[in-house]
C-alpha positions as CSV (number, residue, x, y, z in Angstrom):
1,X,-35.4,-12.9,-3.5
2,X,-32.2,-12.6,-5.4
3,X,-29.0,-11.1,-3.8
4,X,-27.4,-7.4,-4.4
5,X,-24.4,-7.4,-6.3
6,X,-22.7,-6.5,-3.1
7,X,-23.9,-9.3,-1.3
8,X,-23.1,-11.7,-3.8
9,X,-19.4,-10.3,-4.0
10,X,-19.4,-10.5,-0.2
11,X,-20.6,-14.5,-0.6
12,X,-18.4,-15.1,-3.0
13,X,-15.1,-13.6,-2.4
14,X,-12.8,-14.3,1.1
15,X,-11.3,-11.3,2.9
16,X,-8.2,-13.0,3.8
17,X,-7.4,-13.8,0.1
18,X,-8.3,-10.1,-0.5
19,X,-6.1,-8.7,1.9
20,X,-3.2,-11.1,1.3
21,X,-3.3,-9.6,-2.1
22,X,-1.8,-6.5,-1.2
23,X,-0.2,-7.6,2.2
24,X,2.0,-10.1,4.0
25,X,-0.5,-11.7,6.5
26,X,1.0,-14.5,9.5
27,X,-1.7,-16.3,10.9
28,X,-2.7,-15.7,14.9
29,X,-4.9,-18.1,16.5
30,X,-8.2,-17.6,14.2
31,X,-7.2,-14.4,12.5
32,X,-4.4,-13.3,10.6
33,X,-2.2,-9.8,11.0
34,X,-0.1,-7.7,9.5
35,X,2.1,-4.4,9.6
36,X,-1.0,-1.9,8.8
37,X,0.1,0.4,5.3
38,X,-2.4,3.2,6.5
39,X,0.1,4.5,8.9
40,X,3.3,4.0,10.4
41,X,4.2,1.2,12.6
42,X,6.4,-1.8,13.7
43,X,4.1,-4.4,15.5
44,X,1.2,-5.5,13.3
45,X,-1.9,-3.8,14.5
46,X,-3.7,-4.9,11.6
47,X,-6.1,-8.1,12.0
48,X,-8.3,-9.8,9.7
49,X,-11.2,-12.2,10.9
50,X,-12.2,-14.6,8.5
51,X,-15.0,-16.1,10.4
52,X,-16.3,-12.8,10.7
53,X,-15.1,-11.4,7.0
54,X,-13.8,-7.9,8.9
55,X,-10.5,-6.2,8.9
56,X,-9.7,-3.6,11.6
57,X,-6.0,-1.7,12.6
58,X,-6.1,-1.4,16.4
59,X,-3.8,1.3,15.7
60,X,-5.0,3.9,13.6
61,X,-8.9,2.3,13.9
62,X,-9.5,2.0,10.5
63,X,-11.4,-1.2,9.5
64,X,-14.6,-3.0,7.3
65,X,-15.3,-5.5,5.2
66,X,-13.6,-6.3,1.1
67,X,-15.0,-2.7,0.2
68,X,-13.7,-0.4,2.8
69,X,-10.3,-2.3,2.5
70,X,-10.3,-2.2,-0.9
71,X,-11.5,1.8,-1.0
72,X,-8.6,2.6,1.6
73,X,-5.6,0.6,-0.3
74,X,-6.5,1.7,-3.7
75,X,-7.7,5.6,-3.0
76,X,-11.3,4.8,-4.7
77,X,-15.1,5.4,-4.2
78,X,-16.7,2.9,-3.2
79,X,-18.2,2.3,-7.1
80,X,-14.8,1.7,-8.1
81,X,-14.0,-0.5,-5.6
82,X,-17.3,-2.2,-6.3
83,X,-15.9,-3.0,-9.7
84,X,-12.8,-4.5,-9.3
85,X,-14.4,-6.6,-7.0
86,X,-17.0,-7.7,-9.0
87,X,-14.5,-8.2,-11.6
88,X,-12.4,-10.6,-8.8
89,X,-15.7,-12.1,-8.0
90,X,-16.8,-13.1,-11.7
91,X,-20.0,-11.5,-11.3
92,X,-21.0,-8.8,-14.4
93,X,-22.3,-6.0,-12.6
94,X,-25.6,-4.2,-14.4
95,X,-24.1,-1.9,-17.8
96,X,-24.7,1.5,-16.5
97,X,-25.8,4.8,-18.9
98,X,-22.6,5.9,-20.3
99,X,-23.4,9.7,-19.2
100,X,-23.3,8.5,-15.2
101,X,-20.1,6.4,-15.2
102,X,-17.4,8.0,-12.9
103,X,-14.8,9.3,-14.8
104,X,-12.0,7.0,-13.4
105,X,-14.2,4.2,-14.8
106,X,-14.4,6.2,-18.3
107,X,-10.5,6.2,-18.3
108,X,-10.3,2.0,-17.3
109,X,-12.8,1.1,-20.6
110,X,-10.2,3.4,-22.4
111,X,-7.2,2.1,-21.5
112,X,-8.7,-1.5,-22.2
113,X,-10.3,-0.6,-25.5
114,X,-6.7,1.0,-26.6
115,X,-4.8,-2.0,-25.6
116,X,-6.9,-4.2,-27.8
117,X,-6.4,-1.8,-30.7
118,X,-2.9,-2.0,-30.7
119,X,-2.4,-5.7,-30.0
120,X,-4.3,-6.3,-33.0
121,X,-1.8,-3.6,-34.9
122,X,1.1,-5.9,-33.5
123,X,-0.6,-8.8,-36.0
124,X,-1.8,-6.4,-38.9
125,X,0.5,-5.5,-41.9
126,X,4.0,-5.0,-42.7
127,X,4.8,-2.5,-40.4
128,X,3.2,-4.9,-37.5
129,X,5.2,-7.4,-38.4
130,X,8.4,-6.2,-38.1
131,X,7.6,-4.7,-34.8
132,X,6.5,-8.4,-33.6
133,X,10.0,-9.8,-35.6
134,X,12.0,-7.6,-33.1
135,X,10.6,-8.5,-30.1
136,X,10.9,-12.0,-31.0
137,X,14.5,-11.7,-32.0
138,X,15.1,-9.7,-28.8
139,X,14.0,-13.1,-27.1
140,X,10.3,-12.5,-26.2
141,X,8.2,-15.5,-27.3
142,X,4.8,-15.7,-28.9
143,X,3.1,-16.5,-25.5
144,X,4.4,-14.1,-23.9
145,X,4.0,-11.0,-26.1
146,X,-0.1,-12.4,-26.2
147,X,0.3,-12.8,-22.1
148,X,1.8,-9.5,-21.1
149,X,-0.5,-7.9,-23.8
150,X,2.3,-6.2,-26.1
151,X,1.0,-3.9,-29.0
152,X,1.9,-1.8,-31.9
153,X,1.2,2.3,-32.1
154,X,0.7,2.5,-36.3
155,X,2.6,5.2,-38.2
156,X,-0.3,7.7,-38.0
157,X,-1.1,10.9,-36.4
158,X,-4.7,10.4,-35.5
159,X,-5.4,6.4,-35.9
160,X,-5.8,5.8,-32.5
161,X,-7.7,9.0,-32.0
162,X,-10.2,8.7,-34.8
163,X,-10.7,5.0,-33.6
164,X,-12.2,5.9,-30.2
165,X,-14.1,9.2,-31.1
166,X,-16.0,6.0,-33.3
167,X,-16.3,4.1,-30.2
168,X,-17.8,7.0,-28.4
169,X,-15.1,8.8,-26.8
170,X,-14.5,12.0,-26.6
171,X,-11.4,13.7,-28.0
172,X,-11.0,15.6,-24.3
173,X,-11.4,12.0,-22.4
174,X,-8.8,10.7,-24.9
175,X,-6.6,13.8,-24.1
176,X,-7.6,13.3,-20.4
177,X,-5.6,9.4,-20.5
178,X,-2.7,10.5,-21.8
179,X,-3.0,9.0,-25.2
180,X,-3.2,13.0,-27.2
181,X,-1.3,15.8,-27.2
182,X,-2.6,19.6,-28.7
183,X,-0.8,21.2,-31.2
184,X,-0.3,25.2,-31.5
185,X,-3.2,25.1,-33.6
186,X,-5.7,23.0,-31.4
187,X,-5.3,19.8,-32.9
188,X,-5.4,16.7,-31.6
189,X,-2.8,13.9,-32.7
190,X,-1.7,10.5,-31.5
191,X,1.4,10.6,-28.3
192,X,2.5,7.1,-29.2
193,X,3.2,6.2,-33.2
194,X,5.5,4.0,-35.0
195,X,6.0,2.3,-31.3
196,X,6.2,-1.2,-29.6
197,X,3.7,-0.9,-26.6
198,X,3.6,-1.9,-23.1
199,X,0.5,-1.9,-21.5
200,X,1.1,-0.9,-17.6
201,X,-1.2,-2.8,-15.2
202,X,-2.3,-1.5,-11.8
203,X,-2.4,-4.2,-9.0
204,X,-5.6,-5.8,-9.8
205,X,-4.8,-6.1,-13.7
206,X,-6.3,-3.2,-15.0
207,X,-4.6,-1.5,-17.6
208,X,-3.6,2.1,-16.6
209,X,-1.0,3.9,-19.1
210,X,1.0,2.7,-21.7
211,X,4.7,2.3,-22.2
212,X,5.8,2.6,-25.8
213,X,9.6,1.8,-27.4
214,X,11.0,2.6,-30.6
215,X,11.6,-0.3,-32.9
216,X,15.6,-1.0,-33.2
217,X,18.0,1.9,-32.1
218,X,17.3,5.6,-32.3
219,X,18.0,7.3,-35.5
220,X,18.6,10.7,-34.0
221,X,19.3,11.8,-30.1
222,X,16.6,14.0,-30.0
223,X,14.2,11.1,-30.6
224,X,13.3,9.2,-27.3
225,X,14.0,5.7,-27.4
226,X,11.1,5.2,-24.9
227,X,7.7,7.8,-24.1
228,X,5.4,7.2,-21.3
229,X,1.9,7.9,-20.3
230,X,1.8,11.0,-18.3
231,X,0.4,11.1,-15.2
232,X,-3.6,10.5,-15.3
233,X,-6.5,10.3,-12.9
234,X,-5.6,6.2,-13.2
235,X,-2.0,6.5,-13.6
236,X,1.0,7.8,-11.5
237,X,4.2,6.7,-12.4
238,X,5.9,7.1,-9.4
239,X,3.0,5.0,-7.5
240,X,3.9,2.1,-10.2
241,X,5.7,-0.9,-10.2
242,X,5.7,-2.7,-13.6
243,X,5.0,-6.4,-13.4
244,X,4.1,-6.4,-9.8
245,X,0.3,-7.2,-10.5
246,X,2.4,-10.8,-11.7
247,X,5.3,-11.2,-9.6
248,X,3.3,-9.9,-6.1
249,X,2.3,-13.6,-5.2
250,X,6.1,-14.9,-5.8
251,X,7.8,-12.0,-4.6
252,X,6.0,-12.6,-1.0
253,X,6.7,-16.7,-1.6
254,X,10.1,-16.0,-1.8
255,X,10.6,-13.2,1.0
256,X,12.3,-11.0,-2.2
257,X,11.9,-8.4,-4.7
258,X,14.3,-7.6,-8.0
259,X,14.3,-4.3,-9.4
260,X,15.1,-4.0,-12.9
261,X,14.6,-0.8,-15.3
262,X,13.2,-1.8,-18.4
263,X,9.8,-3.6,-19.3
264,X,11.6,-6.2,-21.6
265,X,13.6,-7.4,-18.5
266,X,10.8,-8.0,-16.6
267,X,8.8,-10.2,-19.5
268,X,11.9,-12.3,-20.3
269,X,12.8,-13.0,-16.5
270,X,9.4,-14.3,-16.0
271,X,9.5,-16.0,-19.6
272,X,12.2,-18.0,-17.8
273,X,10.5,-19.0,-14.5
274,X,12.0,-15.7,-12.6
275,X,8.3,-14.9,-11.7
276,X,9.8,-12.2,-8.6
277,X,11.0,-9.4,-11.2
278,X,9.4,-5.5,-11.7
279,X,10.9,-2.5,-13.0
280,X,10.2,0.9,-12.3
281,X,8.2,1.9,-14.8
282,X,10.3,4.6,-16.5
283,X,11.2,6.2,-13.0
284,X,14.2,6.0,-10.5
285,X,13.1,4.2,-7.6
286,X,10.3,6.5,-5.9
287,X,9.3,6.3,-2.0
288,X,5.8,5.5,-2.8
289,X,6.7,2.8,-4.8
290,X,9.2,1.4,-1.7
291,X,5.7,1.4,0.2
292,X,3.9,-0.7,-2.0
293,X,7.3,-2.6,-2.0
294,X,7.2,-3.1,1.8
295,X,3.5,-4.7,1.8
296,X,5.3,-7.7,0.1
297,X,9.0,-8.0,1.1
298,X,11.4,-6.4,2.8
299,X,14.4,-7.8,0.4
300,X,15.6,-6.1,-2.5
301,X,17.8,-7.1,-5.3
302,X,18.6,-4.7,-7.8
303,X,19.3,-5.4,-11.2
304,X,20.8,-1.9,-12.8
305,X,23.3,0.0,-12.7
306,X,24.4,1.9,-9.8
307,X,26.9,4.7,-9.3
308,X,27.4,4.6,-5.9
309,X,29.7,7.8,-6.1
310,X,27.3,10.0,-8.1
311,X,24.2,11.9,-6.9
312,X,21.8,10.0,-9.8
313,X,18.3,9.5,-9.1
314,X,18.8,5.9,-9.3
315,X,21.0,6.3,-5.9
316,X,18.8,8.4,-3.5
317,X,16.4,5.9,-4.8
318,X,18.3,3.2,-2.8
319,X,19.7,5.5,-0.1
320,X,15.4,6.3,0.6
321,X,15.2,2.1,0.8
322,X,18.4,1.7,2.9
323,X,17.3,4.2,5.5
324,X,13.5,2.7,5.8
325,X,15.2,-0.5,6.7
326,X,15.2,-2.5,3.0
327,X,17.6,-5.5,3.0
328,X,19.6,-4.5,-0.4
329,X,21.2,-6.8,-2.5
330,X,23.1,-5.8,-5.9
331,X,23.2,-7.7,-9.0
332,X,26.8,-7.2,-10.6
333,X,25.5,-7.3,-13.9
334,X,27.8,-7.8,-16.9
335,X,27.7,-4.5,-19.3
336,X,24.4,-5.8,-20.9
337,X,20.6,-5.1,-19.8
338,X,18.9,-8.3,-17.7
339,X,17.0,-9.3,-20.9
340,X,20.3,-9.5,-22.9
341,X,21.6,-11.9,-20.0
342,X,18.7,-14.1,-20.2
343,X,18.3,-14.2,-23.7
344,X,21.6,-15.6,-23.6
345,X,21.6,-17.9,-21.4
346,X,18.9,-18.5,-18.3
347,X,21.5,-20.1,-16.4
348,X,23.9,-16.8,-16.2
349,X,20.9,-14.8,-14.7
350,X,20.2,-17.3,-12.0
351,X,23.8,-17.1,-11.3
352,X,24.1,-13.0,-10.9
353,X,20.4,-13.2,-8.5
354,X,22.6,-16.1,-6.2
355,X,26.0,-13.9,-6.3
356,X,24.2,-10.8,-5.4
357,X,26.3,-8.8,-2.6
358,X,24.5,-6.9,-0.2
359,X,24.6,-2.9,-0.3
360,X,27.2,-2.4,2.3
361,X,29.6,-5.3,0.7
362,X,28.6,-4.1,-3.1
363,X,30.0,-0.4,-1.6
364,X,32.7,-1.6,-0.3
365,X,34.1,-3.5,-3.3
366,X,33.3,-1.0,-5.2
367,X,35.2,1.9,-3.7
368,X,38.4,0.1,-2.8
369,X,38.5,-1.2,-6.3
370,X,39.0,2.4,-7.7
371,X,42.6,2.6,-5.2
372,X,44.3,-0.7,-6.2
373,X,47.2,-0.5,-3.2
374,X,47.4,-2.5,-0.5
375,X,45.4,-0.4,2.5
376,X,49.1,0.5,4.3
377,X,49.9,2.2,0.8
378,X,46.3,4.3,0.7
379,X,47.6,7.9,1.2
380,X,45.9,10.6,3.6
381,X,43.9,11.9,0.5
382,X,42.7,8.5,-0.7
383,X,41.7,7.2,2.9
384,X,40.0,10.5,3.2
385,X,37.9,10.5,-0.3
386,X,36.9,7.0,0.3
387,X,35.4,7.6,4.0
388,X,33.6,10.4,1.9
389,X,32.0,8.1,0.1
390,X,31.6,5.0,2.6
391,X,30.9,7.1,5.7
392,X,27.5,8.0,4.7
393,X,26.4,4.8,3.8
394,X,27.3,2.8,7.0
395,X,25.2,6.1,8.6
396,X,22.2,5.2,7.0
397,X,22.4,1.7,8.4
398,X,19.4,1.4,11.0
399,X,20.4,-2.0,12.6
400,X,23.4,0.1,15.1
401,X,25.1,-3.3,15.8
402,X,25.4,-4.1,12.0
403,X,26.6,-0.5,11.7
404,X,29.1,-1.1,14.1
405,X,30.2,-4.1,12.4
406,X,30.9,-2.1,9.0
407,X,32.9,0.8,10.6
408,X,35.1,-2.1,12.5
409,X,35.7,-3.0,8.7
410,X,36.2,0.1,7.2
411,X,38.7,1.1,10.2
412,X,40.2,-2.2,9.4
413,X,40.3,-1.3,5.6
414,X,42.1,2.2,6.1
415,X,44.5,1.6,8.6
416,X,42.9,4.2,11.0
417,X,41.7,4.0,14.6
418,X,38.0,3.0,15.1
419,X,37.7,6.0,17.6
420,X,38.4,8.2,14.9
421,X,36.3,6.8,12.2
422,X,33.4,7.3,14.5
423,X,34.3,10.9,15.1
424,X,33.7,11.5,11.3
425,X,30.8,9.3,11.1
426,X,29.2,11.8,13.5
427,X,30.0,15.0,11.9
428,X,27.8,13.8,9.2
429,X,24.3,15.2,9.1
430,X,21.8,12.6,8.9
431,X,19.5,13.8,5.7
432,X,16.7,11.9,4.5
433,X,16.3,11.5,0.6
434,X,14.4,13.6,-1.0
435,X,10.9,12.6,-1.7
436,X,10.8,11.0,1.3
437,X,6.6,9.6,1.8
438,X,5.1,11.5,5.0
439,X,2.5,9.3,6.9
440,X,-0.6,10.9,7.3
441,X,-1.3,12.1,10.9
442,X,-3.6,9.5,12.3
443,X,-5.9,11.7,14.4
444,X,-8.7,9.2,16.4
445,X,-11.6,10.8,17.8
446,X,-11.6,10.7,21.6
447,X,-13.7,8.0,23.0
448,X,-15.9,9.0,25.7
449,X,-15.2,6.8,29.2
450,X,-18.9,6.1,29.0
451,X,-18.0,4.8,25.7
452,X,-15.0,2.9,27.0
453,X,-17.4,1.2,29.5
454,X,-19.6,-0.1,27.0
455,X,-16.9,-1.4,24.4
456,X,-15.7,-3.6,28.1
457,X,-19.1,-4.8,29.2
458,X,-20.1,-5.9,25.6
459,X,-16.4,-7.9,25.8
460,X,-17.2,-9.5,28.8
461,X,-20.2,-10.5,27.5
462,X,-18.9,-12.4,25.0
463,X,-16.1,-13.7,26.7
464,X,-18.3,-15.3,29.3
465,X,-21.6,-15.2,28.1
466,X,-22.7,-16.7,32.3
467,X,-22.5,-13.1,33.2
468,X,-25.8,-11.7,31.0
469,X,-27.7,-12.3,34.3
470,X,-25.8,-9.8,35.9
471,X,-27.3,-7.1,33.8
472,X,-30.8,-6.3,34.1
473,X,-33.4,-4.1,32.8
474,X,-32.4,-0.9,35.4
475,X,-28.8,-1.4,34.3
476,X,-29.3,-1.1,30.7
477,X,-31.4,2.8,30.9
478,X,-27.5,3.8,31.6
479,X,-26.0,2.8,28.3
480,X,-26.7,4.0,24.7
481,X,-29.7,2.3,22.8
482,X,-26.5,0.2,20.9
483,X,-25.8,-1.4,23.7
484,X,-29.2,-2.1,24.9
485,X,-30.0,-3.9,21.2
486,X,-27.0,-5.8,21.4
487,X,-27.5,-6.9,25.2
488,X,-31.3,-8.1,23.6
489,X,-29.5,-10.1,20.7
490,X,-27.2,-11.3,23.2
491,X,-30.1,-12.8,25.7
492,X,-33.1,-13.1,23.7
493,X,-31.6,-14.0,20.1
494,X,-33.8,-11.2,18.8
495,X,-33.1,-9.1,15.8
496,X,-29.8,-6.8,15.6
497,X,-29.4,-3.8,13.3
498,X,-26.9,-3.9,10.4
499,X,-25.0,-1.4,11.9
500,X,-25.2,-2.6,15.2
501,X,-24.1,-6.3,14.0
502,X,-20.6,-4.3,12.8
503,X,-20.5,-2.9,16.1
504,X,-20.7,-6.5,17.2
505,X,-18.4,-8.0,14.9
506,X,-15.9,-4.9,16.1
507,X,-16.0,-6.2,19.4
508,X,-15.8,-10.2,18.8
509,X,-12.4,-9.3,16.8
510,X,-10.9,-7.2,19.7
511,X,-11.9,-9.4,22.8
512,X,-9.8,-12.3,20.6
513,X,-7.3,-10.4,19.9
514,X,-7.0,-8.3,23.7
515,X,-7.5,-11.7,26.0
516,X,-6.8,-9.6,29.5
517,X,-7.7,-12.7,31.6
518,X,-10.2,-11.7,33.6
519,X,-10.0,-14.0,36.7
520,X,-13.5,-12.6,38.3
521,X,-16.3,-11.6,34.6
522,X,-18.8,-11.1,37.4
523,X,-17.0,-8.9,39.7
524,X,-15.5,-7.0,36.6
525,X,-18.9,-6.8,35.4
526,X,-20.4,-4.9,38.4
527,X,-17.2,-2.5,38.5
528,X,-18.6,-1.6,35.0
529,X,-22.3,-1.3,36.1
530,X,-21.3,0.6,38.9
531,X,-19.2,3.3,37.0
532,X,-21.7,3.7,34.4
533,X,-24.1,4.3,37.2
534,X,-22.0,6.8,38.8
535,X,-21.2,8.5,34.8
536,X,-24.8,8.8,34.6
537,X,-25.3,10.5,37.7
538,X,-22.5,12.7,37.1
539,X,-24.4,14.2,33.5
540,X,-27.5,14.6,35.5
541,X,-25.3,17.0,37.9
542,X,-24.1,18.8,35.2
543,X,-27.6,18.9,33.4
544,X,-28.9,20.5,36.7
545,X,-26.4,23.1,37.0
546,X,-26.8,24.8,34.3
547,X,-30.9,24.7,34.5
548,X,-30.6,26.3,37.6
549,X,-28.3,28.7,36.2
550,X,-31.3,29.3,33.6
551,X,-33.8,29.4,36.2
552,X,-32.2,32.5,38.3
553,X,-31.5,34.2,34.9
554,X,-35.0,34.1,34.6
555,X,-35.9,35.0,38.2
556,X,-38.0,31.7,38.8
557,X,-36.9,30.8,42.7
558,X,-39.6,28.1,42.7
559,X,-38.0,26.5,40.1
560,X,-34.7,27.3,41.6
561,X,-35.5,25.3,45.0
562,X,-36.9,22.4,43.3
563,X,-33.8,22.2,41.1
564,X,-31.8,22.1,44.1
565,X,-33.2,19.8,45.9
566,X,-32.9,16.9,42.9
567,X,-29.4,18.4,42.7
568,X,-29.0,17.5,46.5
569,X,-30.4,14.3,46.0
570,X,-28.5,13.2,43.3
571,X,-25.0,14.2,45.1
572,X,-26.4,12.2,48.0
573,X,-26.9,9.2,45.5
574,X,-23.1,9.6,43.6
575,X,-21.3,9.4,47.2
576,X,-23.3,6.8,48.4
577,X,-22.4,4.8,45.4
């Protein structure tokens, strides 16, 4: 008999690896854990079991196997995540009847399709080769334009289109992946021609949306020198790093993410061995992008330009990362892009990532640099405008003894009192960015102490295994028919439902990971007998109240007495106990 697909995936493929994938994992005894990215939190609730090939958040209670995580991290159905897993997994899953394929799955095979088309445009032709002569003068080498998958959009208003309505697409779906636009009059035509193309990859390689540049300099300003793929089912530019499916694995080896803006920056710094490099995918620095960020590292470097003084996008970007606790470096980059740096000399970029100054010192320098004088010369209005401008930054510090530090310096700095500086700072209303990601309200369903009791004696069970004895046949009519297959698995080795073995595999995870050091099993065992005992006694009291209430709505006395008599004599029984 020959495995399911999802068995085989399961046998194949290791949960730590496919958890460590998308988050920073430290080892603890057996498992491993980490900060949980389903909701908000500062001690790592989140452990993985690889003996048992389960994750589970004691925090929020979300947990599983590869699927579920995969489902939960990604936002999929479970036939998605069946797909990139399979993919992970090197196992070709059965070709399915075009008309049933989800629609997200529809826009992958589209993407990928297109991104073949216009590599092989990048080698066709004249107008293919001078696209592939500029990127090669700009620096990019021939394995790295075939290894980052660069393309060329032909000179033609419905190439592209007319190409995948051939290959079985419709001109809707097309529309649908953000590869057509609609003209007044209902037509269809090509969004990227005459353009150099970036393919953008989601975090398990899948291509997603398409970056495309003009080739050389804009002829006009109305013509934009770069044009994106809107926003998709797939694709979400503000939920996209670009490079990170690459640089993930280095960025957490080296504790540190740079930002950079452009796609060409990203391709030459790892060309040259700087493997830790995304951009930002056309977009200023967006909160849900600091939160895949924060899965990885907690170190930032960026690598653009910043106008600490302005109110760009580019700034409440880093103001959102400051105040979520982001270590911030900043590159002071000479007046050319990263790729220009590199493409002149390697050496220079490594330089700028090991001169980086931190936030605080980079607004420092920055701001004082603008007044010249000595700080005794800095008139009232100048010592005023640059607290305007400093004050708020030290604010969003979180660290308060680092906070301190900086407003030590900046009283230093100004020649004022430290007393008074700290006045100011707290006049300043404490804002958040805009855009700021909410987390979901974690509401857990409220577990029933009978429920409670059951999660402890199947603990102790397993902790000391010496105390099964304890529990006999009367014992188990009080708990849930769960509990009484696992207490038979448990004692006899027989046969456990599937669902019951997750239960079980639940339970293993927590009693490692909650060791209470139980200096008496037996005694705590009995405690737990006795109260399920005294649970069960307490639903048959409240079962017999209210068929007694029945039985004098109905006017049946006999009934009535009998009723209260078992009442009587299950009182008797829960004092006694």
């Amino acid at each position: 008999m020959t495995n399911s697909p999802i068995d085989e995936i399961k046998n194949r493929l290791d949960v730590v690896e496919i958890i460590q994938s998308y988050l920073r994992l430290s080892k603890t005894g057996a498992n491993y854990r980490a900060l949980c990215p389903f909701h908000s939190e500062k001690t790592p609730s989140l452990f993985v079991s690889p003996v048992r090939q389960i994750w589970h958040c004691f925090g929020c209670g979300k947990g599983g196997n590869i699927f579920q995580f995969v489902m939960e991290i990604e936002g999929i159905e479970f036939g998605d995540a069946l797909r990139i897993l399979a993919q992970k997994a090197g196992i070709e899953l059965k070709k399915q009847d075009p008309k049933i394929k989800t629609e997200r799955q529809r826009l992958y095979e589209i993407c990928e399709l297109v991104t073949k088309f216009f590599e092989k445009q990048l080698e066709l032709g004249k107008a293919g080769g001078e696209a592939k002569s500029y990127l090669l003068k700009r620096g990019i080498n021939e394995a790295s334009i075939k290894n980052w998958r660069l393309g060329y959009a032909p000179d033609s208003w419905q190439g592209l289109s007319d190409f995948l309505v051939k290959s079985g697409y419709s001109e809707s779906e097309i529309e649908k992946a953000g590869l057509s636009l609609k003209s007044s009059g209902g037509d269809f035509y090509d969004r990227f021609r005459k353009r150099i193309i970036f393919p953008i990859l989601d975090l398990n390689s899948q291509v997603i949306g398409f970056g495309g540049r003009i080739i050389g300099e804009r002829k006009n300003e109305k013509e934009a020198k770069y044009i994106n793929t809107p926003n998709t089912l797939i694709y979400d530019k503000s939920r996209v790093l670009y490079g990170l499916d690459r640089a993930k694995v280095e960025i957490r080896k080296k504790d540190c993410c740079i930002l950079a803006e452009g796609y060409t920056d990203v391709i030459m710094s790892h060309q040259e061995g700087f493997e830790n490099v995304v951009a930002t995918s056309g977009t200023a620095l967006t909160p849900y992008q600091l939160k895949i960020l924060r899965r990885y590292s907690e170190n930032l470097l960026t690598a653009f330009d910043m106008d600490i003084a302005g109110d760009s996008a580019t700034k409440r970007g880093i103001d959102l990362a400051q105040v979520q606790g982001f270590n911030i470096k900043v590159m002071r980059l000479p007046e050319k892009d990263p790729a220009d740096v590199i493409a002149e000399n390697p050496k220079n970029w490594g330089k700028l990532i090991q001169e980086a100054k931190s936030i605080l010192e980079f607004y420092f320098e920055t701001t004082f640099s603008k007044f010249p004088l000595k700080e005794k010369e800095i008139a009232s209005g100048e010592k005023k405008e640059i607290s305007k401008v400093l004050l708020p930054v030290i604010k969003r510090v979180p660290n308060k003894i680092e906070q301190s530090l900086w407003l030590q310096e900046l009283s230093k700095r100004l020649g004022v009192k430290e007393e008074v500086i700290i006045e100011e700072l707290n006049k300043i209303r404490t804002e958040k960015p805009d855009g700021e990601v909410k987390d979901e309200k974690i509401i857990l369903q409220p577990r029933s102490r009978k429920e409670l009791l059951e999660e402890k004696i199947v603990m102790l069970l397993l902790k000391c295994p010496q105390v099964l004895p304890v529990i006999n046949k009367d014992n188990l009519l009080f708990f849930s028919p769960r509990i009484q297959d696992i207490f038979s698995h448990l004692s006899a080795s027989t046969e456990i439902s599937p669902l019951n073995a997750e239960y079980l595999n639940y339970i293993s995870l927590k009693a490692e990971v909650f060791d209470d050091g139980e200096v008496s099993p037996e005694k705590e065992i009995e405690l737990c007998l006795n109260e399920a005992y005294r649970l069960d006694l307490k639903d048959k009291l409240g079962f017999l109240t209210q068929e007694i209430k029945k039985a004098e709505e109905l006017k049946d006395f006999e009934k009535v007495n009998n009723l209260i008599e078992e009442f009587n004599q299950t009182s008797q029984k829960l004092h006694s106990s």
